[in-house]
DOGULO-661052 format. One record per residue: x, y, z of N, C-alpha, C in turn; residue number from 1. Coordinates in steps of 0.2 Angstrom, whole numbers, plus 5000, padded with zeros to 4 digits. Each point is the difference from the previous one (the first is absolute). Example, Ala and Ser with C-alpha at 12.3 -4.5 7.8 and 13.67 -1.06 7.14 Angstrom:
<nodes>
   nx   ny   nz  cax  cay  caz   cx   cy   cz   k
 5066 4972 5039 4996 5006 5000 5004 5006 5000   1
 4998 5005 4996 5004 5006 5001 4996 5005 5003   2
</nodes>
This chain:
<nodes>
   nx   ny   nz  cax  cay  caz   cx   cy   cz   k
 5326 4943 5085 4997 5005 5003 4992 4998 5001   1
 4997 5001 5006 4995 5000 5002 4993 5001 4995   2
 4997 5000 5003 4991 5004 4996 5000 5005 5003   3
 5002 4999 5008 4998 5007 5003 5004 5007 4998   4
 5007 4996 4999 5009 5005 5000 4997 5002 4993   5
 4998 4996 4997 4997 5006 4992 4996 5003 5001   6
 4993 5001 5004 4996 5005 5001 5004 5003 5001   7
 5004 5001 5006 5004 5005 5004 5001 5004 4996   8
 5007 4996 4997 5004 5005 4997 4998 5002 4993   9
 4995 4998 4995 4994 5002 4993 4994 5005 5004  10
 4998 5000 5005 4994 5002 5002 4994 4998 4997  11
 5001 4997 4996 4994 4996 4995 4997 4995 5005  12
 4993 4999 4998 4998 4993 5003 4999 4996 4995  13
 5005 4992 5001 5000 4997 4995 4993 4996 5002  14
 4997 4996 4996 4992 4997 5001 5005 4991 5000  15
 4998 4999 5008 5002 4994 5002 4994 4994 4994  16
 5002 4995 4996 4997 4995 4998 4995 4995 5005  17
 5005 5000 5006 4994 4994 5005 4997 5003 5001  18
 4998 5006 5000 4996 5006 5004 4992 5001 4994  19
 5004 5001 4996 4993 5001 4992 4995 4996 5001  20
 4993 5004 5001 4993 4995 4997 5001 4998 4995  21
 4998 4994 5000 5000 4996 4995 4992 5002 4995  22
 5003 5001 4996 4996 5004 4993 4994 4997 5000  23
 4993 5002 5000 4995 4995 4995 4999 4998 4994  24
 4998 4995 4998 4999 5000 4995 4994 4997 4999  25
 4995 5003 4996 4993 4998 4999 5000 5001 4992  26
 4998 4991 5001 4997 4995 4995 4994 5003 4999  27
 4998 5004 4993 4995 4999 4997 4999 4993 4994  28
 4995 4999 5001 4996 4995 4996 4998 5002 4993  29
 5002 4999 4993 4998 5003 4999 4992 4996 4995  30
 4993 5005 4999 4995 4995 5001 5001 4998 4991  31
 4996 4994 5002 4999 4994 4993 4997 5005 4995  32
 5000 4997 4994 4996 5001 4995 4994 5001 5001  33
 4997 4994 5001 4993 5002 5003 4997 5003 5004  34
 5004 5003 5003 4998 5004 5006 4999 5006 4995  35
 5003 5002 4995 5000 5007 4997 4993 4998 4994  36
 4999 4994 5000 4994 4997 4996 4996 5002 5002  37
 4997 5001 5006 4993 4998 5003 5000 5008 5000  38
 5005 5004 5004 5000 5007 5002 4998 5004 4993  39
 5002 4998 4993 5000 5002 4992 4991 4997 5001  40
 4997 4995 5000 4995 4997 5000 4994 5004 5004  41
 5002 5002 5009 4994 5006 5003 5000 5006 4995  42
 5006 5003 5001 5000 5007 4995 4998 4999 4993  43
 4998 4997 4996 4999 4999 4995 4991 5000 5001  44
 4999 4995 5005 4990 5000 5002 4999 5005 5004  45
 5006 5005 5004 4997 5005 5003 4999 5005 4993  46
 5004 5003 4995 4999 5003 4996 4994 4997 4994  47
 4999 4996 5000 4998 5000 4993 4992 5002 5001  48
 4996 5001 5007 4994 5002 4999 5000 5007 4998  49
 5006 5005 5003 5001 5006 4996 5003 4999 4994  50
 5001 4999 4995 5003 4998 4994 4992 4999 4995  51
 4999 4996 5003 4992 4997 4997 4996 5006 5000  52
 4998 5005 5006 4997 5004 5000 5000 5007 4996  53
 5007 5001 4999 5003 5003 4992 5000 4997 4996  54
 5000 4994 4996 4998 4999 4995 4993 5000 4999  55
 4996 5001 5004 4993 5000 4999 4999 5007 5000  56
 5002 5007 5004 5002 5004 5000 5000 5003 4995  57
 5005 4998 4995 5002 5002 4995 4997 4998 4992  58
 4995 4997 5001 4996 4995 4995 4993 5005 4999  59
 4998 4998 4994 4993 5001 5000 4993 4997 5003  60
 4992 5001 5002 4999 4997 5004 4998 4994 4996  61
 5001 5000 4993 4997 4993 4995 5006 4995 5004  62
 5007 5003 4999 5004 4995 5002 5002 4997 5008  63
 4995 5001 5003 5002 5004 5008 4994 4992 5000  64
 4994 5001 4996 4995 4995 5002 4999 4994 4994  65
 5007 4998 4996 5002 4994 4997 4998 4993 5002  66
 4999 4998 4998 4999 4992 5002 5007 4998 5000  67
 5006 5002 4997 5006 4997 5000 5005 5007 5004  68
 5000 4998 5006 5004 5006 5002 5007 5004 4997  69
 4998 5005 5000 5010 5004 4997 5005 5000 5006  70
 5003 4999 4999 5009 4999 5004 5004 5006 4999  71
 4999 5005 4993 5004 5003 5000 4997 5008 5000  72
 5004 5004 5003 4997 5010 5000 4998 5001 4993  73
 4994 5004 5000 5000 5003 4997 5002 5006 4997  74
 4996 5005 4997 5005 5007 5000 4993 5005 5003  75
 4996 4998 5002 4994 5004 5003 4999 5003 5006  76
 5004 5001 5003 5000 5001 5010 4999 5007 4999  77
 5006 5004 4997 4996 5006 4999 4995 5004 5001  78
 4998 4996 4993 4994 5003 4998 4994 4996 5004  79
 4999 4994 5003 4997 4997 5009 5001 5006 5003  80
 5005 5001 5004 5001 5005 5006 4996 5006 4997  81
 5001 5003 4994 4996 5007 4999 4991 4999 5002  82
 4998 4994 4996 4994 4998 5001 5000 5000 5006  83
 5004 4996 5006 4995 5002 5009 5002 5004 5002  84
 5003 5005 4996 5000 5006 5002 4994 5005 4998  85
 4996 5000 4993 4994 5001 5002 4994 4998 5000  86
 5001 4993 5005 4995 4997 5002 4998 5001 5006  87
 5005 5001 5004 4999 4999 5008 5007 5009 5002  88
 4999 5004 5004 5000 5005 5003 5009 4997 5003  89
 5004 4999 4995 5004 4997 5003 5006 5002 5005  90
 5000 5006 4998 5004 5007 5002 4999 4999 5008  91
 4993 5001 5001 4998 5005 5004 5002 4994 5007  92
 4997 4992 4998 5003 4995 5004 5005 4999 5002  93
 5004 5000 4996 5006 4999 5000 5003 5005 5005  94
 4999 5005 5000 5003 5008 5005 4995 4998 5005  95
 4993 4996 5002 4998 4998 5007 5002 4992 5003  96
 5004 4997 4995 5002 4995 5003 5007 5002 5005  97
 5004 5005 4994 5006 5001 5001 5001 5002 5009  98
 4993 5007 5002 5000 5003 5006 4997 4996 5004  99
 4997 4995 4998 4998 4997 5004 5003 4995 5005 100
 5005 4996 4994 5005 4994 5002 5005 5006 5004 101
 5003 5004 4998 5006 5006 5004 4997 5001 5005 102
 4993 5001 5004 5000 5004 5006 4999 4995 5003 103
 4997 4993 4999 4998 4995 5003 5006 4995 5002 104
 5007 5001 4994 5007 4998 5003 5001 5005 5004 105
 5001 5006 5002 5006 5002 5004 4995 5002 5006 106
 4992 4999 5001 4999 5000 5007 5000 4992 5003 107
 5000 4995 4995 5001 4993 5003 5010 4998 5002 108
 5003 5004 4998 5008 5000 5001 4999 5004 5007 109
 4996 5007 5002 5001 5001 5005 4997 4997 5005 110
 4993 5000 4999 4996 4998 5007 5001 4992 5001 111
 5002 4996 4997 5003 4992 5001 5009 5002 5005 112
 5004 5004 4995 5005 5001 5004 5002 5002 5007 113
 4993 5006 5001 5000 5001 5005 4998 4995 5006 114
 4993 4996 4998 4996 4996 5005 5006 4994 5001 115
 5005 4999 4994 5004 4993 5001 5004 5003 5005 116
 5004 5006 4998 5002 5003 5007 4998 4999 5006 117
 4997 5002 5003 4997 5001 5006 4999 4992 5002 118
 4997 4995 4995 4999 4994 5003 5006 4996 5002 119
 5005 5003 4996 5007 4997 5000 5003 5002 5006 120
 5001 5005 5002 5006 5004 5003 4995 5004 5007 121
 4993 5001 4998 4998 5004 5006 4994 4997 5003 122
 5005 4997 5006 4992 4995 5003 4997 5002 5004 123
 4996 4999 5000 4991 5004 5004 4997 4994 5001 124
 4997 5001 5006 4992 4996 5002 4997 4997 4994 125
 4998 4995 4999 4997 4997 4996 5001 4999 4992 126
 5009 5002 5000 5003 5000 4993 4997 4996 4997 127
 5001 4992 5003 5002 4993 4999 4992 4999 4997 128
 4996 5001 5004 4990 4996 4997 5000 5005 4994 129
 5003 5007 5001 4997 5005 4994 5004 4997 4993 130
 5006 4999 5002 5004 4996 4995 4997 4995 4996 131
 4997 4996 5004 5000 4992 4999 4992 5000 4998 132
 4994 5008 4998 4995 5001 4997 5001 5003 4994 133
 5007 5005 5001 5001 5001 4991 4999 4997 4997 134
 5006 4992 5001 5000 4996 4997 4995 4995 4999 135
 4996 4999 5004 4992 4998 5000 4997 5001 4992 136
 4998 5007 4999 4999 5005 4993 5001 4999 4995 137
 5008 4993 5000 5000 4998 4995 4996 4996 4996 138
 4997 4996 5006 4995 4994 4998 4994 5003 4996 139
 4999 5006 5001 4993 5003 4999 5001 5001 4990 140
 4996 4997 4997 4999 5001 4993 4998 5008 4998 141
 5002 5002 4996 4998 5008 5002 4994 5001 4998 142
 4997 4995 4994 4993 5000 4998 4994 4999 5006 143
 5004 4999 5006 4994 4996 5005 4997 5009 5003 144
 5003 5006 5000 5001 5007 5003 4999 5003 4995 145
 4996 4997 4993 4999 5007 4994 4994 5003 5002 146
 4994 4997 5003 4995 5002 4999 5000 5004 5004 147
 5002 5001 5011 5001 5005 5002 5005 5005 4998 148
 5004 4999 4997 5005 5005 4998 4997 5004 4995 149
 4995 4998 4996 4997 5000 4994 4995 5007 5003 150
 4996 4998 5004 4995 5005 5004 5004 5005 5003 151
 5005 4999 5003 5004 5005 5004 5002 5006 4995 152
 5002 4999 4994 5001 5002 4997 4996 5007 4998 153
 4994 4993 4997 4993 5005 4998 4996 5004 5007 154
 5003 5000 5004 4997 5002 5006 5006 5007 5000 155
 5006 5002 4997 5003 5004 5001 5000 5004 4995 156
 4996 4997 4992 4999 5002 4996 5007 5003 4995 157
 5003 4994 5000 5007 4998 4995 4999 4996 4997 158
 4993 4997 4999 5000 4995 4995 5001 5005 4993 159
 5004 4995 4995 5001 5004 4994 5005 5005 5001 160
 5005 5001 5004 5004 5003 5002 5007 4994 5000 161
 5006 5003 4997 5007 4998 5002 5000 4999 5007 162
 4999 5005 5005 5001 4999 5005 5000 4993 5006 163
 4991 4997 4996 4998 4994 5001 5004 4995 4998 164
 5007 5000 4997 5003 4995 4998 5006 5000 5002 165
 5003 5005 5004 5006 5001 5001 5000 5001 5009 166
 4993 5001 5003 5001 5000 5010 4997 4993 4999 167
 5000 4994 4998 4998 4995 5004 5008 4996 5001 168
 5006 5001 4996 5003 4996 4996 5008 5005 5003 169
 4997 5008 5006 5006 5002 5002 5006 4997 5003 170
 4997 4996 5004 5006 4995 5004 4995 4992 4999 171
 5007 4995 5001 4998 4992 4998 5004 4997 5006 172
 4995 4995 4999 5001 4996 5010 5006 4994 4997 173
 5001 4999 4993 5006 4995 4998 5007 5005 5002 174
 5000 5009 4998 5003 5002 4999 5004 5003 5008 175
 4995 4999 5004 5002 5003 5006 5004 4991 5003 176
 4998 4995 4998 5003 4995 5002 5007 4999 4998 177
 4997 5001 4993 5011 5000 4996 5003 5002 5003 178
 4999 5008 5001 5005 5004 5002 5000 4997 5008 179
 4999 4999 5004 4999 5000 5006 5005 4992 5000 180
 5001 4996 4998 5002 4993 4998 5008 5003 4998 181
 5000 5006 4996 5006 5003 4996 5005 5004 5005 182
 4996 5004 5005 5002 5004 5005 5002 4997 5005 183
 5000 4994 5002 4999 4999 5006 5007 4997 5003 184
 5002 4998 4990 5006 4996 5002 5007 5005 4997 185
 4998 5007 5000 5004 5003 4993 5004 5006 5005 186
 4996 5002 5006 5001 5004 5004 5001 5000 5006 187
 5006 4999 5003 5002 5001 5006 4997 5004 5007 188
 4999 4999 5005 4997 5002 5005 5006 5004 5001 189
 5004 4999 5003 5005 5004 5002 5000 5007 4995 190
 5001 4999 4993 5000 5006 4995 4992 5007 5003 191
 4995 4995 5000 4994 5005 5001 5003 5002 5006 192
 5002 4997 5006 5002 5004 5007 5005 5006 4998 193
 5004 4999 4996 5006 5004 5000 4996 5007 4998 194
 4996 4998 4995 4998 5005 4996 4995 5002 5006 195
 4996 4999 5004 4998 5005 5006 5001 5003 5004 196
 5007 4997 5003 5006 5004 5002 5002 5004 4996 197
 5001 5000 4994 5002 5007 4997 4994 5008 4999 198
 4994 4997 5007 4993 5003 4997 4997 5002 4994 199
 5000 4993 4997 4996 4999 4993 4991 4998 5005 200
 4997 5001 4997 4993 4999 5002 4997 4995 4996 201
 4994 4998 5002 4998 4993 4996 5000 5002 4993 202
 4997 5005 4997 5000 4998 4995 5006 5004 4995 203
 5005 5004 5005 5005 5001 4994 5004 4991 5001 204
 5000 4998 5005 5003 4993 4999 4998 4996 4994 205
 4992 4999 4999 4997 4998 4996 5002 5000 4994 206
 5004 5009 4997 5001 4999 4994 5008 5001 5001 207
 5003 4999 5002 5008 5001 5001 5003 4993 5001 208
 4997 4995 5002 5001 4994 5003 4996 4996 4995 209
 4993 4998 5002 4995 4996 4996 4999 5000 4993 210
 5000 5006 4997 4999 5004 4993 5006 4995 4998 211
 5007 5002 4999 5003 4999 4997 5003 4991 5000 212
 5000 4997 5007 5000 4992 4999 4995 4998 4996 213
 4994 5002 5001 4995 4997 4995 5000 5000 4992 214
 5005 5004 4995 4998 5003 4996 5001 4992 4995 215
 5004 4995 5001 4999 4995 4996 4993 4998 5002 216
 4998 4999 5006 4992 4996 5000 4995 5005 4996 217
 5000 5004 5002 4998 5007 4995 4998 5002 4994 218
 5007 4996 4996 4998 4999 4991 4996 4994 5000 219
 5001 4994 5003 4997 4994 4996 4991 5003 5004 220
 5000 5002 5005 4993 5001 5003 4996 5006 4994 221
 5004 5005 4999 4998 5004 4995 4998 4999 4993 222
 5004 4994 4998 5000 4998 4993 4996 4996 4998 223
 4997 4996 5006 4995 4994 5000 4994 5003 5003 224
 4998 5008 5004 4995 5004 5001 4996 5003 4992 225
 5007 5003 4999 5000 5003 4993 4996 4997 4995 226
 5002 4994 5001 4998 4993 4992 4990 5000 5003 227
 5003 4999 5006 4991 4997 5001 4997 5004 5001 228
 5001 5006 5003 4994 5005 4997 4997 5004 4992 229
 5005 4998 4997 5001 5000 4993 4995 4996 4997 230
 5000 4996 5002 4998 4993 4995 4992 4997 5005 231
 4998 5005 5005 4996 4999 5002 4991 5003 4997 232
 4998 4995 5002 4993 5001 4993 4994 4998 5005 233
 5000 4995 5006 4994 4999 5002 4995 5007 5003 234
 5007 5003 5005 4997 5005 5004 4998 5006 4997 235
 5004 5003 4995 4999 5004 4994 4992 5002 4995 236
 5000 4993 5000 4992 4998 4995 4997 5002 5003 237
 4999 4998 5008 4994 5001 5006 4999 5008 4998 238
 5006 5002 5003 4998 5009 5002 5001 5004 4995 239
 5001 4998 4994 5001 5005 4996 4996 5000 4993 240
 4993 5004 4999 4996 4997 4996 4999 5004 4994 241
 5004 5008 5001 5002 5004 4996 5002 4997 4995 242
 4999 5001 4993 5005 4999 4993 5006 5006 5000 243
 4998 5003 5002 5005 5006 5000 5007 4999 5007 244
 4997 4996 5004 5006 5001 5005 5002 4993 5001 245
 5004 4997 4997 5002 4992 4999 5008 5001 5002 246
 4998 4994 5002 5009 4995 5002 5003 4997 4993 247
 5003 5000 4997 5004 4996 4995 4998 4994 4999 248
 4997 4995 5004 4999 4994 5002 4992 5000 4997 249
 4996 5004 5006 4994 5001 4997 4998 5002 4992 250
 5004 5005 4999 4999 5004 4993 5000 4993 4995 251
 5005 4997 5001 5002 4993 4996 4992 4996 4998 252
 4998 4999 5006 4992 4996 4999 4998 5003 4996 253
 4999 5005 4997 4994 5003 4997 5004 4995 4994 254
 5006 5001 4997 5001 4997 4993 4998 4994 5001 255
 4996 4995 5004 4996 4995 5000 4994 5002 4997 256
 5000 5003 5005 4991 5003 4999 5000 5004 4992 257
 5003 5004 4997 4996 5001 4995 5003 4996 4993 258
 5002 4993 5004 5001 4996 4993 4992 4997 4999 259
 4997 4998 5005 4994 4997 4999 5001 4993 5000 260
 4997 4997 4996 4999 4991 4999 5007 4997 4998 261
 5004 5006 4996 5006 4998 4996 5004 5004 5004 262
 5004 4996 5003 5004 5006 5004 5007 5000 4996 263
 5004 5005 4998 5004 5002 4997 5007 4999 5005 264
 5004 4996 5001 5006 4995 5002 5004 5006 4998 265
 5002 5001 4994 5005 5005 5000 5001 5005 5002 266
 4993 5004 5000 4999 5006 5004 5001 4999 5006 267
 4996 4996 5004 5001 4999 5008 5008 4999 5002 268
 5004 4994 4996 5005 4998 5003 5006 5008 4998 269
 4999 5002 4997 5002 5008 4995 5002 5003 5007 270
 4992 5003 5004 4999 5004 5005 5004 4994 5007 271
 5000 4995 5001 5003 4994 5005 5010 5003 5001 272
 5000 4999 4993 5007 5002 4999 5002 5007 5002 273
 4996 5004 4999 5002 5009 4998 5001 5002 5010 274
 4994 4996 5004 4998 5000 5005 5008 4998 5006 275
 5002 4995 4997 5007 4998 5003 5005 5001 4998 276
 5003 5006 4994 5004 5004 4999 5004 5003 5008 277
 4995 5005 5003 5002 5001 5005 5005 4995 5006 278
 4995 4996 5000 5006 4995 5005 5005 4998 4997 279
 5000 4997 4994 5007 4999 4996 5006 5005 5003 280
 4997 5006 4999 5005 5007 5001 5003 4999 5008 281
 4995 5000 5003 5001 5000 5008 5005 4994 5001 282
 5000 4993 5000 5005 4995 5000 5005 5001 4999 283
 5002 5003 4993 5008 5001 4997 5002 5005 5003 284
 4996 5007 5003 5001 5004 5006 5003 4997 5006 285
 4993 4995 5001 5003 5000 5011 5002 4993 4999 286
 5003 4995 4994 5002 4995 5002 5006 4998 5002 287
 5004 5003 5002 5007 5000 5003 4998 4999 5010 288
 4995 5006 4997 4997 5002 5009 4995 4993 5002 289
 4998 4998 4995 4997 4994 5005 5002 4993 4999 290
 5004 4999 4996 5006 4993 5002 5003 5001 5006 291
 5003 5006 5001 5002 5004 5005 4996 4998 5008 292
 4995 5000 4998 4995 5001 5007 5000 4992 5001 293
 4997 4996 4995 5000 4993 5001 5005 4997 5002 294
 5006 5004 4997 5007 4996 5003 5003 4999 5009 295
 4999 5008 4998 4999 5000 5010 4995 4998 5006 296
 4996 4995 4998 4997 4998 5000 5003 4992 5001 297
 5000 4997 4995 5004 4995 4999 5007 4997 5002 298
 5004 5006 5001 5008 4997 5001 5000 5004 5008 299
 5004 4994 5002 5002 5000 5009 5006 5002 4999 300
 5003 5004 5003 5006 5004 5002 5004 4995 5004 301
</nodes>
């Protein structure tokens, strides 16, 4: 009997062999010894300068300023942390860095989002030169615009004020480029037309359409927003002359400053460590979201 007369009369569809794709099969490689040598060797130098700054951390400052360095933790971090905690106002930094870094992330996730939109998908007169000046912006070092930003400031009378530290730094001309680099290729023309035709308007398209493909580029932009406004000290020092109204970062200096000629290493690296607690936390929070974002980035469909 036939192939066919068996369909017929089984009703089954039997799977013709000449007909079958032929299976893949992918050869992974798998890596040498010392491939997993070298990679044991960076993480090993990436970690050990944190490693080193806990055990100094955790030492006393006789030990901390040895002629023969200690290798191993002490049992004094503790009782460190309590001391810069009444050395320097730490609380108080701590809660202005925190609002600080938060508001300075999620209007840099917006107004970047936004403007990568617009350059992306809504073209206008003059998109292309205004484009190709954000990116300009890059080249500019930000030290070379303190002293007018610095006046500007003083002239609206927010120096000494948060607020001076969180409107220069609302939107980034890296961040309007990422995102606009991310959108450009992530989003369908045809999808924003549809959504028009369903009379969506610019900016419900905006967050129905744009919002949502963005949200990988989003984490890594947010995360790496987040870190450098965090850790950021130059602009901070400028405007903020208050002891009473410090950044985390700034706060930190003073434990320079009231060590004097002998500066106490324990204590300083004590408050370094206490300072990056937070980001630790945020990492093991949004690091799924930002492999994630790097990967789509990375890998061609």
């Amino acid at each position: 009997m036939s192939a066919v007369g068996s369909l017929e009369t089984t009703g089954k569809r039997t799977p013709d062999k000449a007909l079958r794709k032929p299976r893949r099969t992918m050869l992974v490689e798998r890596p040498r010894w010392w491939v997993y040598a070298i990679l044991g060797a960076i993480v090993a130098g990436s970690l050990f300068p944190l490693y080193w700054s806990y055990v100094i951390a955790s030492t006393t400052s006789g030990n901390a300023n040895a002629r023969i360095p200690v290798l191993v933790p002490g049992g004094n971090f503790l009782s460190n942390a309590a001391r810069v905690i009444d050395t320097i106002p730490f609380w108080g930094a701590l809660a202005n860095s925190l609002f600080i870094s938060v508001v300075v992330t999620a209007s840099t996730l917006f107004f970047c989002t936004l403007a990568g939109y617009a350059f992306a998908k809504l073209p206008f007169k003059g998109s292309k030169w205004l484009s190709a000046f954000v990116v300009l912006t890059l080249a500019v070092p930000p030290q070379l615009g303190a002293v007018g930003l610095y006046r500007l400031m003083a002239d609206w009378g927010w120096t000494g004020t948060i607020g001076a530290v969180i409107f220069p730094v609302l939107v980034s001309a890296f961040g309007v480029f990422f995102m606009r680099q991310y959108l450009e290729g992530v989003i369908p023309t045809e999808l924003i037309e549809a959504a028009r035709m369903d009379g969506a308007g610019q900016f419900r398209t905006f967050m129905t359409v744009a919002v949502p493909a963005a949200r990988p580029a989003a984490a890594v932009l947010g995360l790496f927003t987040f870190i450098t406004t965090w850790t950021d000290f130059f602009w901070p020092f400028l405007v903020l002359r208050d002891p009473d109204v410090q950044t985390l970062q700034t706060a930190l200096a003073q434990l320079w400053a009231s060590s004097g000629n002998n500066p106490d290493m324990s204590l300083i690296l004590t408050g370094s460590l206490m300072s990056i607690i937070p980001l630790l936390i945020l990492f093991v929070i949004a690091g799924k979201q930002l492999v994630a974002g790097i990967m789509s980035g990375a890998v061609k469909s």
